[in-house]
C-alpha positions in Angstrom: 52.5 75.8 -70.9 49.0 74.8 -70.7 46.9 73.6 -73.9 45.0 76.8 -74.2 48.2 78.8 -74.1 49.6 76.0 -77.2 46.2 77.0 -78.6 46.5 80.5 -78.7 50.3 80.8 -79.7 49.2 79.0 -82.7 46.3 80.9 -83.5 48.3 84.3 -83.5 50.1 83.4 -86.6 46.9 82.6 -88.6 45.5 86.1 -87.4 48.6 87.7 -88.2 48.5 86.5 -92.3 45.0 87.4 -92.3 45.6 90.4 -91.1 48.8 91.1 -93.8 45.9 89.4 -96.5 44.0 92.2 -95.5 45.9 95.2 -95.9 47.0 93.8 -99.1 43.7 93.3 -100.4 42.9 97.2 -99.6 45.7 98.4 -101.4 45.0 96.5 -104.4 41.4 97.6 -104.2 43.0 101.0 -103.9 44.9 100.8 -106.7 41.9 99.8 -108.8 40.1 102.3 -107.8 42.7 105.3 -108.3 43.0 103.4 -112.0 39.8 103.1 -112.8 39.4 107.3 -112.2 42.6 108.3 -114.3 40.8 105.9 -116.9 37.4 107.4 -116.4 38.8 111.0 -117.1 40.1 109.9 -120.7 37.4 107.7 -121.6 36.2 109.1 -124.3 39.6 108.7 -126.3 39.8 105.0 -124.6 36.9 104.5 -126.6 37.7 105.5 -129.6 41.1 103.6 -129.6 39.2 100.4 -128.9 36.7 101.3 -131.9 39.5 101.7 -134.2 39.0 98.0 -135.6 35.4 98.9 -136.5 36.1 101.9 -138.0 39.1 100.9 -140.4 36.7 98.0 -142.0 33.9 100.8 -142.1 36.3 102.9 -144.4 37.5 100.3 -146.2 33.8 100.0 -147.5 33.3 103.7 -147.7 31.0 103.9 -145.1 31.2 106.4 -141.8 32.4 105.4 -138.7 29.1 106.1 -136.5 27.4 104.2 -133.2 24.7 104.8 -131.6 23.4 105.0 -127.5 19.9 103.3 -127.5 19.0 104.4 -123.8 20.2 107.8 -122.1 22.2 105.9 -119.5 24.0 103.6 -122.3 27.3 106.7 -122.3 27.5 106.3 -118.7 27.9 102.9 -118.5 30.0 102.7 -122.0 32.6 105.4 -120.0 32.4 102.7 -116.8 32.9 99.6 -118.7 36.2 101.4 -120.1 37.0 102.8 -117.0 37.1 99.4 -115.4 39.0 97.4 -118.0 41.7 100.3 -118.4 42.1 100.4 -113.7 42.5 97.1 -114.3 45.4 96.9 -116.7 46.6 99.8 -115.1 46.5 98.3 -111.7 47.8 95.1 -112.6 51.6 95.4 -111.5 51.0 96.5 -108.5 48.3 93.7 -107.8 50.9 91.1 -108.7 53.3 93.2 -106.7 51.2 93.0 -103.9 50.1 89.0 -104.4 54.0 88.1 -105.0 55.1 90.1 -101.3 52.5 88.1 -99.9 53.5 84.8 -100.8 57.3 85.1 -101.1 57.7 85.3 -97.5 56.6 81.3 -97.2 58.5 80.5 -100.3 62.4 78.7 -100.0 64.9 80.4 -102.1 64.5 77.4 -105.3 60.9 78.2 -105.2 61.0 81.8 -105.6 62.8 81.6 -108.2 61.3 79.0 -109.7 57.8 80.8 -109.6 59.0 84.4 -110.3 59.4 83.9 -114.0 55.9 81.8 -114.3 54.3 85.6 -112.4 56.3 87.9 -115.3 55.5 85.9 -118.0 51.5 86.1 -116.9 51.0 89.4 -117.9 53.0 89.6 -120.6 50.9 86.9 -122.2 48.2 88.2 -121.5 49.3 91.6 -123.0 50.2 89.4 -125.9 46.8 87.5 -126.5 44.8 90.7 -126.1 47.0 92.3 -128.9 46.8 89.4 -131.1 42.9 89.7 -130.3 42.8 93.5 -131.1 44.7 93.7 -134.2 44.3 90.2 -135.8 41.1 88.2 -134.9 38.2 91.3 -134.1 39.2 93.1 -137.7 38.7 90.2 -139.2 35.3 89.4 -137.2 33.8 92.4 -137.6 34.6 92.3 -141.4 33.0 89.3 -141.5 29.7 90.5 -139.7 29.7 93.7 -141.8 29.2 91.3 -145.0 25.8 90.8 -143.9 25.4 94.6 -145.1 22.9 95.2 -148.0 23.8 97.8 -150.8 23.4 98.1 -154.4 26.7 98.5 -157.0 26.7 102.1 -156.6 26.0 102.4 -152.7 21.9 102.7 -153.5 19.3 100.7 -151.5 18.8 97.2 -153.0 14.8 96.9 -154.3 12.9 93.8 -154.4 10.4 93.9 -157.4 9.2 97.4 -159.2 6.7 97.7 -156.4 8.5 96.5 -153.1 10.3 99.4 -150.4 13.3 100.1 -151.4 15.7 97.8 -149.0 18.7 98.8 -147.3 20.2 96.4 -144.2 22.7 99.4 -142.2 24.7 98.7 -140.0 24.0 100.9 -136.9 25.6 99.7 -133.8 25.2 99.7 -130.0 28.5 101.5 -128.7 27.8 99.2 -125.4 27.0 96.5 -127.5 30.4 96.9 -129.2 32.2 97.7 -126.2 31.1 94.0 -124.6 31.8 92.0 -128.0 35.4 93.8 -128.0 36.0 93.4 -124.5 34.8 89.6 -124.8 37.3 89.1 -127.6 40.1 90.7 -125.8 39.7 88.8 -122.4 39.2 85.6 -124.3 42.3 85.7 -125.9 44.1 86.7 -123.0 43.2 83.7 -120.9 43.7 81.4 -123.1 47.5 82.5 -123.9 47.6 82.0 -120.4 47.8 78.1 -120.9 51.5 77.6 -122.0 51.8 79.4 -118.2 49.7 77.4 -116.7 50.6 74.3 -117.7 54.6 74.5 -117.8 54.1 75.9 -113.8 52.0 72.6 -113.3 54.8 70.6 -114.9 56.8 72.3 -112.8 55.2 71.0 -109.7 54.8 67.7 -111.0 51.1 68.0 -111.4 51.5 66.8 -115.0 54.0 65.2 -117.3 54.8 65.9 -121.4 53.7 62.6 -121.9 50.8 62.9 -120.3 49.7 65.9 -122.3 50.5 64.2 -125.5 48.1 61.2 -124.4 45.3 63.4 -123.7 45.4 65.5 -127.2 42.4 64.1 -128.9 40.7 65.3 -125.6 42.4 68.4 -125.8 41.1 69.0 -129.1 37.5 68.4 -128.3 37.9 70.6 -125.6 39.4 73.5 -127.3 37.1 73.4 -130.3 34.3 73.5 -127.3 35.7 76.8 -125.9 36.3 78.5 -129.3 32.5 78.2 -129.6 31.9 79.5 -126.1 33.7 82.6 -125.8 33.3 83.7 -129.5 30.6 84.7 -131.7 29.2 82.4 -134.0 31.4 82.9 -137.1 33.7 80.3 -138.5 36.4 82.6 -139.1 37.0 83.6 -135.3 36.1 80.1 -134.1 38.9 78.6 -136.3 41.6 81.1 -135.2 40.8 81.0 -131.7 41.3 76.8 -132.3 44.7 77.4 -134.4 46.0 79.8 -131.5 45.1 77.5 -128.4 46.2 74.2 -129.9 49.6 75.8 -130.9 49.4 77.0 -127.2 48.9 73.3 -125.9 51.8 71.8 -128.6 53.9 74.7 -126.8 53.1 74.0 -123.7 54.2 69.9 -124.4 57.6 71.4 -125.7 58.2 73.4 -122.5 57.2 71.0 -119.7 59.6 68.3 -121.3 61.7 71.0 -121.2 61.3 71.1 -117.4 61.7 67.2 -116.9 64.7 67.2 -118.6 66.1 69.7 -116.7 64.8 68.5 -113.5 66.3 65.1 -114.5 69.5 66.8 -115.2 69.1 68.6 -111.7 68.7 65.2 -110.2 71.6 63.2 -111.8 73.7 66.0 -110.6 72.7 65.8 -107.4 73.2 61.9 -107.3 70.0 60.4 -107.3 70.0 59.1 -110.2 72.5 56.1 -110.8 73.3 55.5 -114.2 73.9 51.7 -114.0 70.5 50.8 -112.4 69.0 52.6 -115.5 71.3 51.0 -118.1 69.8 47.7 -116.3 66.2 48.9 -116.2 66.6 49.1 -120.2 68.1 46.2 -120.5 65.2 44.0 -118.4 62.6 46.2 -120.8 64.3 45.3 -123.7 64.3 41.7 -122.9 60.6 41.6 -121.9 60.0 42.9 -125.7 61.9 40.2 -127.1 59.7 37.7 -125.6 
């Protein structure tokens, strides 16, 4: 076999995977696509389910549930904005289903089902975050924007003076303005439930240690209260519970990586590879070194 021939034979795999990427890639596109028309056709109730928040702090202050299109072309691209979040969530399982038949093939038996539960559990926490950001954190938010209202004691417009206008601060909202502060809130919170995931598949690998989290939380802390003012709006209120909910996420994620090492550990002495003696000595030389 000459080196061109060694050349090609190993070349035809390479084409072959890209060729499987491929046709993976369309159907997933496909799938988007078919989603994001069943979502299109009913996005006009979409809508109104993901303006629910709004409207339930609206009638808590008596006031009517209204927003506004501030260009002809805003509905349009309100319906497509929907239409693309709902293909999306729609189209998710069998995008995963499609990303996991990809890469099983190359995976040994251990590490399928070692990263099977890490691709189930994705979703579901993102499902999860998105929830808590739906029903929790943008009720509160927007009750806290809405405070900025102006009205007198008996709904009237406040006045300023005998002779001022009579003053009255209304809120009248963007529905695509809405729509992105909403979506923003629910993505946000999604990905960042992602990090007990994330983090327990990287311990997992070995990438990172329990220990080596709990060195680096100070850090952690800076960089969390750094995100919660970069993916929310600039209110306390959300900024704080976006802060509580990651940093419990991070202690979580501590608990569940040593949870791995110790069972890896386990795995290990099981196996033989770890001799009880030599680490009963090991101590035993530490100890010493202290007590000098």
């Amino acid at each position: 076999m000459t080196k061109t021939d060694e050349i090609e034979d190993s070349s035809a795999p390479l084409i072959e995977h890209l060729a499987e990427l491929r046709t993976r890639l369309i159907h997933c596109v496909v799938a988007f696509l078919i989603g994001m028309i069943i979502c299109f056709t009913v996005a006009t109730p979409l809508f109104n389910f993901l303006t629910r928040p709004l409207c339930d702090v609206l009638a808590e202050r008596g006031q009517d549930c209204g927003l506004i299109f501030i260009s002809p072309q805003e509905g349009f691209f309100v319906a497509i904005k929907v239409s693309l979040l709902g293909g999306f969530i729609l189209a998710f399982p069998y995008i995963g289903m499609q990303m996991w038949r990809f890469v099983a093939p190359g995976l040994y038996k251990s590490e399928k089902n070692a990263f099977l539960p890490f691709m189930l559990a994705s979703p579901f926490m993102f499902l999860l975050g998105a929830s808590f950001a739906f029903y929790v954190v943008t009720p509160l938010a927007y009750d806290f924007f809405l405070g900025f209202q102006q009205f007198g004691a008996e709904g009237e417009a406040v006045t300023e003076g005998a002779t001022a206008a009579p003053l009255s601060v209304v809120f009248q909202g963007s529905a695509q303005e809405y729509l992105n502060l909403t979506i923003k809130f629910i993505v946000a919170f999604g990905l960042c439930f992602q990090l007990p995931v994330l983090l327990t598949l990287m311990g997992k690998a070995g990438l990172v240690t329990a220990e080596g989290l709990g060195s680096v939380r100070k850090y952690a802390v800076v960089a969390i209260l750094v995100l919660a003012a970069l993916v929310t709006p600039p209110d306390v209120i959300t900024q704080v519970i976006l802060f509580v909910v990651v940093y419990g996420l991070y202690e979580i994620s501590i608990f569940l990586v040593a949870r791995v090492e110790k069972k890896r550990e386990e795995q290990l002495r099981a196996d033989g590879y770890y001799d009880d003696d030599e680490e009963e000595a090991d101590a035993e030389i530490i100890r010493d070194e202290d007590g000098k």
